[in-house]
N, C-alpha and C positions, 0 to 999 in steps of 0.2 A: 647641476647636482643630480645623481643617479639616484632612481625613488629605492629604497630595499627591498629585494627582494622576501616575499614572503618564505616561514618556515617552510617544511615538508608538512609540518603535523595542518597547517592554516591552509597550504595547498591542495591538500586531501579532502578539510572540509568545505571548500568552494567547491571542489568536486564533486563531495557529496552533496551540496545543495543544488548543483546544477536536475538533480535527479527531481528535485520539485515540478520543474516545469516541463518536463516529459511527463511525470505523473498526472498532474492536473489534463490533459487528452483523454489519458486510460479509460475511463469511465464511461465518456461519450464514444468512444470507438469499438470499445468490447460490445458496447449495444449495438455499434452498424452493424461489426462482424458477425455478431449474432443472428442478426436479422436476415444476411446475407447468406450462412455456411449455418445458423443452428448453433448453440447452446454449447454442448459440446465438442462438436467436430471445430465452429471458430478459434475455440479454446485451444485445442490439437494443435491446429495448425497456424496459431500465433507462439502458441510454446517452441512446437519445432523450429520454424522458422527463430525464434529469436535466440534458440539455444544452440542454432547452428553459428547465427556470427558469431555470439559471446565465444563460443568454440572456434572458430574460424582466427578471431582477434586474439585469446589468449591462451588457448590449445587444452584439451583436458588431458584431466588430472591423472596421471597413471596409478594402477596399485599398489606401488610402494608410496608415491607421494599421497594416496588418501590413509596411507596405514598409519604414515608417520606422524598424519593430522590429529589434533584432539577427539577424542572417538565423541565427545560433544559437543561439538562443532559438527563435523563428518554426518552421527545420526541423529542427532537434537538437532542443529540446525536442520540437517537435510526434511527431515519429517516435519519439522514445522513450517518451513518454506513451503515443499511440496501440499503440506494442507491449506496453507494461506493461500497460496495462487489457485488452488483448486475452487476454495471460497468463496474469494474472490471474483472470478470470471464468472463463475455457473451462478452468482446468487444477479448478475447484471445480465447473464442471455437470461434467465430463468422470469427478468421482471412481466408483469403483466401489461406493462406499457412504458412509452417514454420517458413519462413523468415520474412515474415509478422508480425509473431506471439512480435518478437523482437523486431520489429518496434514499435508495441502499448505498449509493454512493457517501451521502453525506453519515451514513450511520459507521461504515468504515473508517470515514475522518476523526472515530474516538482517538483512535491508537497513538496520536502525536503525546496527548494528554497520561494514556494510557502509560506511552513509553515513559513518562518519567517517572509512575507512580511504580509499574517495575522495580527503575533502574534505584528507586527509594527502598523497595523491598530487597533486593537483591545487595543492598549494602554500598550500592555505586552511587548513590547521592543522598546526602544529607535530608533529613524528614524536615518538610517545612509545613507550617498549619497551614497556611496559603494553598498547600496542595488540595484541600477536601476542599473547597469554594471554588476553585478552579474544575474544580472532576464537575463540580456541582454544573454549573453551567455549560459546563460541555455537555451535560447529560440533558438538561433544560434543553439546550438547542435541538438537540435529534430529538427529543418530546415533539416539539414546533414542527421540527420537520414532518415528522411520520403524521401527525393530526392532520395537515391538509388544509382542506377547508372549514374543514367539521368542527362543531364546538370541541374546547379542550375537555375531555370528558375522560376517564377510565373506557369507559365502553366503547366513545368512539377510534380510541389511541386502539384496542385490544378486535376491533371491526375491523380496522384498518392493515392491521396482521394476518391477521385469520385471512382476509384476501388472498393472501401467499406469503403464506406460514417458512415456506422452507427457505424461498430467497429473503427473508429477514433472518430466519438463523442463520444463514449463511454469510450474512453482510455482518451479523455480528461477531461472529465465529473469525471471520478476517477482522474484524477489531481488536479482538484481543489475542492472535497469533500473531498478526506482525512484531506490535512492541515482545515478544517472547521474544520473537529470532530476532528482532537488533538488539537485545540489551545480551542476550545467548552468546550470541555471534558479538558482540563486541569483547567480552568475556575469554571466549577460548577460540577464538579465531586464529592469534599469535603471528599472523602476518600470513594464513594461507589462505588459498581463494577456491573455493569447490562449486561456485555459482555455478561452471557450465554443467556439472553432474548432479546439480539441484533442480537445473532446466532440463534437461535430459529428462530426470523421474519424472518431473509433472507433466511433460508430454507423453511419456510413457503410460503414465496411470489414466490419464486422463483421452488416449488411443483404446485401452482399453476398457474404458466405461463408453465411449464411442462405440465398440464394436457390437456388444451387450445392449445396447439401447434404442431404440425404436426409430429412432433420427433417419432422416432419407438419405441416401448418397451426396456428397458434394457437387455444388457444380460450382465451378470457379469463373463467374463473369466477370468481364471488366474492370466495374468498380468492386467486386468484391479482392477481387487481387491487389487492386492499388490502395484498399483499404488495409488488408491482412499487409503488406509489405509495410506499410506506414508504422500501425501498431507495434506490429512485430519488431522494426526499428527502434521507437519510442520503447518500448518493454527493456528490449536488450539495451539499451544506452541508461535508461534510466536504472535498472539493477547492477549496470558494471560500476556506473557513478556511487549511489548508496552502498555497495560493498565496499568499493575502496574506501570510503569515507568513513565504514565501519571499522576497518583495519586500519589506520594511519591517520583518522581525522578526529574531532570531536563530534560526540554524539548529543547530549545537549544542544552542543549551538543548532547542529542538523536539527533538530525534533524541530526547534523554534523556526526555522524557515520554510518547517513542514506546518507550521500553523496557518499559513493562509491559502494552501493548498483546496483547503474548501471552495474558496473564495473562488479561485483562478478555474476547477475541476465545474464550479455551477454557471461561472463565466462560457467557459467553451460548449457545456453542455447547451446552454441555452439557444446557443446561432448552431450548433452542430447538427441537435438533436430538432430544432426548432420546437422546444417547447415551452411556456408561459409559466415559470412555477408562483404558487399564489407569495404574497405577502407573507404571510405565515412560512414559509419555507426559508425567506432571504431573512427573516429575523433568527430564524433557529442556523442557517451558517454563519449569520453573525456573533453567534451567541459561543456557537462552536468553535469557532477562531478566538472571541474574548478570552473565554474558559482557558484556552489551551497558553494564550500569553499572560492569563493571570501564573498560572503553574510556573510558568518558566521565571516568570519575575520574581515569584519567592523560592526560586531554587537556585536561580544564580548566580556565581562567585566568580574573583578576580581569578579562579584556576582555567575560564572557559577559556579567556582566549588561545591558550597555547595547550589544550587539549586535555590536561593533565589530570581532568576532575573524570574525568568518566576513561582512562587510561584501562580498566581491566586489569 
């Protein structure tokens, strides 16, 4: 007996979750390349490099086919992608250490929880009460995280900032710009793809805060190449996957197997980065992960499996 073949719309969202497990790397690897090529210049040249395959694999978008696009899609997406990844990267070279590095890491893993409360404002999913206990504990967990070792204090939570103020704006700042461009981008996407000329800009902008900024030349050793190729890889596979799965899959069930991305992202960090994060830390990504599948559990309907609840 031959198994069924899944939908298009089921097929799309396995697609898109496969983008989970490239992501969970990102964290730990943007800090090698950092370390290796610098803050920005790493950034540069994991953008280029990953906007050339995405380019390479599905060819960019010419001027009529971005004209033809949802003009928000095109510049709402494009500017909130391009802020995100800018965010993003620079708030993980920017950290003051390793440890750190997981710290903003885990403060970005708002946005799974984030995307739904969106996609609840935005008219695309039903308001469930469930949803403020859910945000609640997700907020709890990156409290845990960012504290450290330190008692849970005001003072000590607002010390622990002030360290480096900008890469925590900045990891926050990537919390609440990704759920914007997936729930945006699920919205008026309407079946096109302008990823490669959203990678294109963030190398672009991000060449020219390189040029402007005090950073020394690159030198490209060894492992800093096999690192930048890996990432670069992972980035680009992982954002072809999460777009398609934007346009043709469900985005719900996606956010929900974006929930344990914490988990899998403090995993790798841990043997990559080799670093020891305290107790306090692995309670606050547990917390962060709970939060984010309390949300989903009181958001969920028989419309997830075949896509239809978050259709746009």
């Amino acid at each position: 007996m031959s198994t069924p073949s899944l939908v298009p719309s089921q097929r799309a969202t396995l697609i898109g979750l496969s983008a989970v497990l490239c992501w969970s790397a990102l964290v730990s690897l943007f800090r090698s390349v950092a370390e290796h090529l610098g803050a920005i210049g790493g950034a540069a040249c994991v953008f280029s490099l990953s906007a050339f395959l995405v380019t390479w694999r599905f060819g960019l978008p010419r001027a009529a086919q971005l004209k033809a696009m949802h003009p928000a899609y095109v510049l709402g997406c494009g500017l909130l992608f391009v802020l995100n990844e800018i965010a993003f990267s620079l708030s993980l070279g920017w950290a003051s250490h390793r440890g750190q590095t997981l710290e903003l890491g885990m403060i970005n893993y708002l946005w799974p929880s984030l995307t739904l409360v969106m996609a609840t404002v935005l008219g695309l999913q039903r308001f469930r009460a469930g949803l403020v206990p859910g945000v609640l504990l997700s907020m709890a967990g990156i409290v845990l995280v960012v504290k450290g070792d330190n008692a849970l204090s005001l003072a000590s939570l607002w010390a622990n900032v002030q360290s480096n103020p900008l890469a925590y704006a900045l990891a926050l700042c990537a919390a609440c710009l990704w759920p914007c461009y997936s729930v945006v981008s699920k919205r008026y996407t309407q079946g096109a793809n302008a990823l490669p000329a959203f990678l294109w800009a963030v190398a672009a902008v991000l060449w020219i805060k390189y040029a402007l900024s005090p950073e020394p030349p690159l030198r490209f050793t060894l492992p800093a190449l096999l690192q930048l190729g890996l990432l670069s890889g992972l980035t680009a596979l992982g954002y072809s996957c999460w777009d398609h799965g934007l346009r043709a899959g469900n985005l719900t069930v996606m956010a929900v197997g974006s929930y344990f991305t914490p988990v899998l992202s403090a995993l790798v960090g841990t043997v990559w980065l080799q670093v020891q994060p305290s107790w306090s830390f692995w309670q606050g990504v547990l917390l962060v992960t709970l939060g984010s599948l309390v949300c989903w559990w009181y958001t969920r309907s028989p419309t997830l499996a075949d896509g239809k609840k978050l259709a746009g």
